[in-house]
C-alpha positions as CSV (number, residue, x, y, z in Angstrom):
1,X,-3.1,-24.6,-17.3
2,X,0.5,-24.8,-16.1
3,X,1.8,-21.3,-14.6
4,X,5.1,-20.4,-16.3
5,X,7.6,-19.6,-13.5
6,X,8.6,-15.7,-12.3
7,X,11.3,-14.0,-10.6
8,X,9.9,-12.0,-7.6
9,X,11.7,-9.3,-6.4
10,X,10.8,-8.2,-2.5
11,X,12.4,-5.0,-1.3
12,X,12.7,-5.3,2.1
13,X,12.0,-8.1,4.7
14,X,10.8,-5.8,7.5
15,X,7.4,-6.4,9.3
16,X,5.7,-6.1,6.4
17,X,8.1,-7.8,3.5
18,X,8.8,-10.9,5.1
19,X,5.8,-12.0,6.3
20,X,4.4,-11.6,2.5
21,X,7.3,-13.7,1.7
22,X,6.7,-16.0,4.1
23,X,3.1,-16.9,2.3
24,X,3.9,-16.6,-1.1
25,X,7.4,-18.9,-0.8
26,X,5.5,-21.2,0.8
27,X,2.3,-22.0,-1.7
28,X,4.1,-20.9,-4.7
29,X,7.6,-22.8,-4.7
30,X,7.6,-22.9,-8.3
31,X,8.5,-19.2,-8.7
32,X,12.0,-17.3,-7.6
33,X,11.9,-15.5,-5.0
34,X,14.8,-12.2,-4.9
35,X,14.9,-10.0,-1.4
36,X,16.6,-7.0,-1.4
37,X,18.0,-5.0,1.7
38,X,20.4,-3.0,3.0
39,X,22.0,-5.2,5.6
40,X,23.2,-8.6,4.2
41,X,23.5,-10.4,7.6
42,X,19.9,-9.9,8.5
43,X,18.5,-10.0,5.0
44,X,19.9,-13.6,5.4
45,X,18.4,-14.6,8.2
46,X,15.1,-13.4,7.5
47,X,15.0,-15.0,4.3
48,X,16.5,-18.2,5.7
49,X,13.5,-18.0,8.4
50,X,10.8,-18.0,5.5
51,X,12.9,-21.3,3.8
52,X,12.9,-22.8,7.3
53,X,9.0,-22.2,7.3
54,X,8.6,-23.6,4.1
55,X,10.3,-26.3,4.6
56,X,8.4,-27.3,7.7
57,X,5.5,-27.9,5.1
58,X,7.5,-30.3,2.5
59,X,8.0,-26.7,0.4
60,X,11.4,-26.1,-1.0
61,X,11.6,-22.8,-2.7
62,X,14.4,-20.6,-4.3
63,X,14.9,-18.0,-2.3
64,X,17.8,-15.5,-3.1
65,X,19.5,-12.6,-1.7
66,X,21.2,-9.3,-2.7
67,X,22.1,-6.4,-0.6
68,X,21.4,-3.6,-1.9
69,X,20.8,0.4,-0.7
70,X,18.0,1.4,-3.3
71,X,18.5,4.7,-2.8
72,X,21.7,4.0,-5.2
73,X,19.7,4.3,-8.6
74,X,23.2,3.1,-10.2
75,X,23.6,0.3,-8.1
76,X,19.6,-0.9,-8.0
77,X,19.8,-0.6,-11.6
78,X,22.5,-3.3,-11.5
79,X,20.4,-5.5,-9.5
80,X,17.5,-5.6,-11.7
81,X,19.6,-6.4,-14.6
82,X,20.9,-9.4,-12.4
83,X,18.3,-10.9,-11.6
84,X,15.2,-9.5,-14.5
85,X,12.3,-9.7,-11.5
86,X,8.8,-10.4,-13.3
87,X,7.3,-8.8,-10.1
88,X,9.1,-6.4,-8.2
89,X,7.1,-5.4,-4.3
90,X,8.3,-2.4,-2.4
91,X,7.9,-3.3,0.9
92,X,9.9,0.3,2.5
93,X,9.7,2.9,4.0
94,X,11.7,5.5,5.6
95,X,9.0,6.1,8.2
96,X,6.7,3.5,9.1
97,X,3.4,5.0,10.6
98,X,4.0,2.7,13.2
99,X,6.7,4.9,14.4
100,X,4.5,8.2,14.4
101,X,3.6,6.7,17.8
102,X,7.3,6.8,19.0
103,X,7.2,10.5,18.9
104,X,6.3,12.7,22.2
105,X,2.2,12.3,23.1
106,X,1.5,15.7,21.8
107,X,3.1,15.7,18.4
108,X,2.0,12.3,17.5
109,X,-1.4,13.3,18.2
110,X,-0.8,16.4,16.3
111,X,0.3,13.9,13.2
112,X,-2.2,11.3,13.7
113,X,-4.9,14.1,13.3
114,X,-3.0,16.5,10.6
115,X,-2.5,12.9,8.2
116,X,0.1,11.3,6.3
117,X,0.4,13.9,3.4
118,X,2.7,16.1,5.9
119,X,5.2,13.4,4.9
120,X,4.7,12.9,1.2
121,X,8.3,13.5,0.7
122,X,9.3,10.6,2.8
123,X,6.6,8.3,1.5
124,X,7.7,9.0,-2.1
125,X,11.3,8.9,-2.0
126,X,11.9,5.3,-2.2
127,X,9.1,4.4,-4.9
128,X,10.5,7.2,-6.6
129,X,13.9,6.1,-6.7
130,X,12.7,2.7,-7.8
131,X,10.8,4.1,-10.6
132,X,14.1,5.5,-12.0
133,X,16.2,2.4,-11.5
134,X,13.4,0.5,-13.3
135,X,13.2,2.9,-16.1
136,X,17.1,2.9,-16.4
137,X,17.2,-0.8,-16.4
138,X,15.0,-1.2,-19.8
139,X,13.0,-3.7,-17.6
140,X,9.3,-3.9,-17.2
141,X,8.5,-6.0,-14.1
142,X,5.2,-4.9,-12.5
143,X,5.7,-3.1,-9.9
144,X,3.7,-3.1,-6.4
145,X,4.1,-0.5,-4.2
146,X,3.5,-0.6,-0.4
147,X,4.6,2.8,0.6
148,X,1.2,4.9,0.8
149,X,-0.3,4.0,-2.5
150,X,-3.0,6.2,-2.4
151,X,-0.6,8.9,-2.9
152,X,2.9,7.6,-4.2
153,X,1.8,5.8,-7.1
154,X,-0.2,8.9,-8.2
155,X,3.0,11.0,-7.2
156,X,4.5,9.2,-10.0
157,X,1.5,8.2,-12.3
158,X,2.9,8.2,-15.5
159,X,6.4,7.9,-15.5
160,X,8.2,5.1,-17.1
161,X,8.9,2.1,-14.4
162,X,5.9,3.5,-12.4
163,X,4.3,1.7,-10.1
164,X,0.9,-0.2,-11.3
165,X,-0.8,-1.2,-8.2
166,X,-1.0,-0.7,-3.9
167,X,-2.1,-2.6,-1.3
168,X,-3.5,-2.8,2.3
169,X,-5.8,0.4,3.2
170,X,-9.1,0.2,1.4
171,X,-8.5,-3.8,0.9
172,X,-8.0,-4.1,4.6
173,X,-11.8,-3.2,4.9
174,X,-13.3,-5.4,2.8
175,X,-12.9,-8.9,4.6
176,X,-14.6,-7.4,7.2
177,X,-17.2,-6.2,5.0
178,X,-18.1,-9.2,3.3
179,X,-18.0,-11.1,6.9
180,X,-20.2,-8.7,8.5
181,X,-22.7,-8.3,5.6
182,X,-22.5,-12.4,5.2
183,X,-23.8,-12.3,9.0
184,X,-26.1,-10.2,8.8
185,X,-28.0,-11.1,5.8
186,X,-27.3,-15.1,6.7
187,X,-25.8,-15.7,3.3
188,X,-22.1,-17.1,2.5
189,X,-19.2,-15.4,2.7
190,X,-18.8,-16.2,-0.6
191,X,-21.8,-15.1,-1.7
192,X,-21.1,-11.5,-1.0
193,X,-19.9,-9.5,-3.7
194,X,-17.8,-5.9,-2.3
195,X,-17.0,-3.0,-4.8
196,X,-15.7,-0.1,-2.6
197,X,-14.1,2.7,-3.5
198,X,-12.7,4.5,-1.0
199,X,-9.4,6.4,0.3
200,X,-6.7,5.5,2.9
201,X,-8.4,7.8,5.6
202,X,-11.7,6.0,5.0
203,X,-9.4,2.3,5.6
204,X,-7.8,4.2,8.7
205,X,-11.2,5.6,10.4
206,X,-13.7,3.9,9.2
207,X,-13.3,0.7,12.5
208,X,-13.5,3.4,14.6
209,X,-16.7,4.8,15.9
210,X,-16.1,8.1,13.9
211,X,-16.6,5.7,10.8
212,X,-15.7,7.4,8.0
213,X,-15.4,10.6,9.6
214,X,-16.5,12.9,7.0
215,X,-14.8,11.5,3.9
216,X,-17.1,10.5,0.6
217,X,-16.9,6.8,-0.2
218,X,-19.1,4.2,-2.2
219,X,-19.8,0.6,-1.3
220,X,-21.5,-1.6,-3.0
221,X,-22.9,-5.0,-1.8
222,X,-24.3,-7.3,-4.1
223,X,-25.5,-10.5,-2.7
224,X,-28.1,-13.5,-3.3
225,X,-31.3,-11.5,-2.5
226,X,-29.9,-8.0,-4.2
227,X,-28.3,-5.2,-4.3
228,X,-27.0,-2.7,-1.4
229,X,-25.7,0.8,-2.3
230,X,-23.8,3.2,1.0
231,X,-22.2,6.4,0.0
232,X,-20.4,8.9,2.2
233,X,-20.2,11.0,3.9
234,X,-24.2,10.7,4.7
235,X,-24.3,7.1,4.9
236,X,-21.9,5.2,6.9
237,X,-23.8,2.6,8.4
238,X,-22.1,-0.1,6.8
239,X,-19.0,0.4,8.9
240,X,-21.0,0.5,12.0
241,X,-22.4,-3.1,11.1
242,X,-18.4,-3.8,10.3
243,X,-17.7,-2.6,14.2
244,X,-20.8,-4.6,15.4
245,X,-20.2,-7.9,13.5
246,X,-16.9,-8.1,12.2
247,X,-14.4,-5.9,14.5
248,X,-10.6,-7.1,14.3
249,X,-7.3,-6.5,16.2
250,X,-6.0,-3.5,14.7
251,X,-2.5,-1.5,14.6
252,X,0.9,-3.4,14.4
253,X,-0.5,-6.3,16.0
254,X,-3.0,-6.4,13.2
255,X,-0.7,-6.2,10.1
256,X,-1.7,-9.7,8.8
257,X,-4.5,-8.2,7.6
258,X,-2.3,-5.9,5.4
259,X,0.0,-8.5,5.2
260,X,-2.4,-10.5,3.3
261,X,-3.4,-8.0,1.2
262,X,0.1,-7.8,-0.3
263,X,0.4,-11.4,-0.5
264,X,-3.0,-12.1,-2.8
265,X,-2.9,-8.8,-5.2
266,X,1.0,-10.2,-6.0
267,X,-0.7,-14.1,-5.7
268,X,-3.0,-12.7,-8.6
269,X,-0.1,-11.6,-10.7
270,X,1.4,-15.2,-10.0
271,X,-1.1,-17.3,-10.8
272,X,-2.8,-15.1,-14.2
273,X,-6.0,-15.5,-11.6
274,X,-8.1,-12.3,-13.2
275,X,-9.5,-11.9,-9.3
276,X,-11.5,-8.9,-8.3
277,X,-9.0,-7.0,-6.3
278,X,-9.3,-4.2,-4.0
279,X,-6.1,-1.9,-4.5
280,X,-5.0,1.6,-3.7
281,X,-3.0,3.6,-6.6
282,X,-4.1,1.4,-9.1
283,X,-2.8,3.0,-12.1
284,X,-1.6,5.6,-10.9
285,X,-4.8,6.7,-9.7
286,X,-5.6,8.7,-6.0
287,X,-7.5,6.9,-3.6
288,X,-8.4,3.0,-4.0
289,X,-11.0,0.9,-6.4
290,X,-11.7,-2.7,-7.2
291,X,-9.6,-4.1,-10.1
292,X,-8.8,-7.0,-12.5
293,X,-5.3,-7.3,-12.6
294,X,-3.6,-9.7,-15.9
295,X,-0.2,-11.3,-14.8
296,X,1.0,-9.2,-17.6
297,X,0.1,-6.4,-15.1
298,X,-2.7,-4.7,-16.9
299,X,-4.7,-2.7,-14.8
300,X,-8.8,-2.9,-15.3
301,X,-11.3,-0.8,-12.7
302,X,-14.1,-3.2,-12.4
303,X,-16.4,-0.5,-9.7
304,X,-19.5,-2.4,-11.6
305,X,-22.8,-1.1,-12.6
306,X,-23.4,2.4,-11.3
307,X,-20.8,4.4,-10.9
308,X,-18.9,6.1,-13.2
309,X,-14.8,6.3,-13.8
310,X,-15.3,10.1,-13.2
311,X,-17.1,10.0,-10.1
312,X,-14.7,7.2,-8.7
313,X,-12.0,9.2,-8.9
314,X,-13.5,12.5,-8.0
315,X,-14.7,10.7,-4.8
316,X,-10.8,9.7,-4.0
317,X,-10.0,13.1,-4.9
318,X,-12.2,14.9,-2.0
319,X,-11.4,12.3,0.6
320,X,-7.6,12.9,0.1
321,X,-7.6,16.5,2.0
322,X,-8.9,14.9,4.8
323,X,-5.5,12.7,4.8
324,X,-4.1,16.1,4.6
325,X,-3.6,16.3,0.6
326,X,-5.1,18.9,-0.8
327,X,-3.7,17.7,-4.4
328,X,-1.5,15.6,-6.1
329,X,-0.6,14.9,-9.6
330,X,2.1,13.5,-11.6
331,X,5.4,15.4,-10.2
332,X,3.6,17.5,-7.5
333,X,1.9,16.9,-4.0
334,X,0.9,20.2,-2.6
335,X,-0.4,19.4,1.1
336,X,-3.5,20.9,3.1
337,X,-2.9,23.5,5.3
338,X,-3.2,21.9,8.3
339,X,-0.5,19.3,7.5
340,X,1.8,22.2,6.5
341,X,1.5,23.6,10.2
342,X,2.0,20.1,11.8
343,X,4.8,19.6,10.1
344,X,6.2,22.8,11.2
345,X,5.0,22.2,14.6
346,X,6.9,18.8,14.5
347,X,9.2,19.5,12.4
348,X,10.6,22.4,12.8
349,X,10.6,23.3,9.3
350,X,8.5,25.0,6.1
351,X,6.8,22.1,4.3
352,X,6.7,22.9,1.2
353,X,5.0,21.5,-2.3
354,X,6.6,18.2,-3.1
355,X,8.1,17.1,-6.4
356,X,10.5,15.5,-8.6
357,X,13.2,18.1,-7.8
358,X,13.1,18.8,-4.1
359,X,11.4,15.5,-3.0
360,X,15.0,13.8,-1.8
361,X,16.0,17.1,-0.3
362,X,12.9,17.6,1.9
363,X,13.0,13.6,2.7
364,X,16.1,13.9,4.1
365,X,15.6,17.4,6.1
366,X,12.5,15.3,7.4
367,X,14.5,12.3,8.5
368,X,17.2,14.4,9.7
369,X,15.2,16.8,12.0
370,X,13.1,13.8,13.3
371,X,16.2,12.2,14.6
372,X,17.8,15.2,16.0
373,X,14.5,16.5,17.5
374,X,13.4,13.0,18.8
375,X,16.4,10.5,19.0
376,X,14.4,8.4,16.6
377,X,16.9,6.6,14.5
378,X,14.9,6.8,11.1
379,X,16.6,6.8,7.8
């Protein structure tokens, strides 16, 4: 069956935005391709790099540009409405966690181990300011978000122009997991069906020796000769057979593997596939599940037989403190203790619960004290 032809909108051709845009221009010429950044010059010669790519393969896609600061809602309202994406990926952020390592030894360790909810204001801004433009526009492209799923899209569950689906974290796990259970059991790759559910601090620890490091999670492994059920936090000897058969280059350098998580949750969308997917924020919802995702957009949990929708979610739910959430709900992230004092270790400043009132004002004291503090040019 022919695939009818979409717009997709990419915000942002950084280090993680172009590369997606590199694969998907590439195998799916057919569709429109719209990147959106704030600098013109380099937004056009990033996307001129992925048409060079393509070309070098006989591909000749339509690649557009538009610059565009989507912190404007007016003006990002204006640039939907010019272009009516199908698709739209947020591929921002204000602060990478790359950059966490660019601050002085002590305080990044202090971050690193106090998690990513001490900058839930950050994280949601820009998703959050997408959601309005999207809403304002009357559009309903389906909207992948980049930016910390696991919290953001729950941050914003709800809401019209929300987003429906994350990527990376949990998915970066399960290649890994299929490759390592495929070796061990001398099956194909193929043949190994993964249902995890787990949350971004499981994703982050669990190719460490600490494995999962505490956090509840549930894997399940169904493969030619049966079933194999691992649930945290007692039970994490699936991710030392990850380390032991199927350990990758991880950090920046390893971004392909995130990369390509983006690239086949928004290939799914393209091609109507109905693939099991493994996405954080999928609905809305904290934490990350496998999904069947319609190119319409609908959003299906497929966690198979077993486990229940209630104790999926409560699972996600517990493991979030240890990313240093202790909540979060439509309008309101209220942090763990622990993150609270990092961030006024770090900081300098009273983190306070996060919502759709102060979150642009305590995103921007963030940026602005990190810059001040540590000369790091973030904004």
């Amino acid at each position: 069956m022919a695939v009818a032809p979409k717009t997709v909108m990419i915000i942002g051709l950084g280090k993680l935005g172009g590369p997606v845009l590199d694969l998907l221009a590439m195998r799916y010429p057919m569709h429109r391709f719209v990147c959106i950044a704030r600098d013109a010059h380099a937004l056009g010669l990033r996307a001129n790099l992925s048409r060079y790519l393509a070309a070098q393969w006989g591909s000749y896609p339509r690649v557009h540009t538009a610059a565009c600061d989507i912190r404007d809602v007016e003006a990002t309202v204006a640039c939907l409405s010019a272009h009516a994406p199908d698709v739209l990926f947020n591929a921002t952020t204000s602060f990478p966690w790359w950059r966490i390592a660019d601050l002085p030894g002590d305080a990044a360790t202090l971050a690193e181990k106090a998690g990513p909810g001490m900058w839930s204001a950050v994280d949601c801004l820009l998703p959050f300011r997408l959601t309005e433009a999207i809403a304002a526009s009357g559009l309903r492209p389906v909207f992948v978000n980049g930016c910390y799923p696991d919290l953001t899209n729950a941050f914003l569950a709800g809401r019209d122009g929300a987003p429906k689906l994350g990527i990376g974290n949990l998915s970066n796990l399960v290649p890994g997991l299929r490759l390592a259970f495929a070796d061990e059991l001398g099956v194909e790759a193929n043949a190994v069906d993964v249902r995890l559910v787990a949350h971004h601090y499981v994703s982050w620890n669990a190719p460490t020796s600490a494995g999962a490091a505490g956090a509840p999670f549930h894997l399940t492994i169904n493969h030619p000769g049966g079933k194999l059920t691992f649930e945290g936090p007692n039970d994490d000897s699936c991710f030392a057979l990850l380390r032991r058969r199927a350990s990758r280059t991880r950090g920046l350098a390893g971004l392909g593997v995130t990369i390509g998580s983006a690239a086949t949750v928004l290939a799914s969308i393209l091609e109507g596939s109905d693939a099991l997917l493994h996405c954080p924020g999928a609905d809305g919802l904290p934490g990350g599940y496998p999904v069947r995702v319609s190119d319409s957009g609908a959003v299906q949990l497929d966690l198979g037989p077993g486990l229940e929708y209630e104790t999926a979610v409560s699972i996600n739910r517990a493991a979030q403190r240890f990313d240093g959430t202790e909540s979060v709900k439509p309008g309101l992230v209220v942090p763990t203790d622990r993150a609270r004092t990092a961030f006024q270790q770090i900081v300098g400043e009273t983190l306070p619960d996060v919502s759709y009132e102060n979150v642009g004002e305590v995103a921007s004291l963030t940026l602005d004290r990190l810059n001040a503090r540590y000369g790091l040019g973030v904004r």
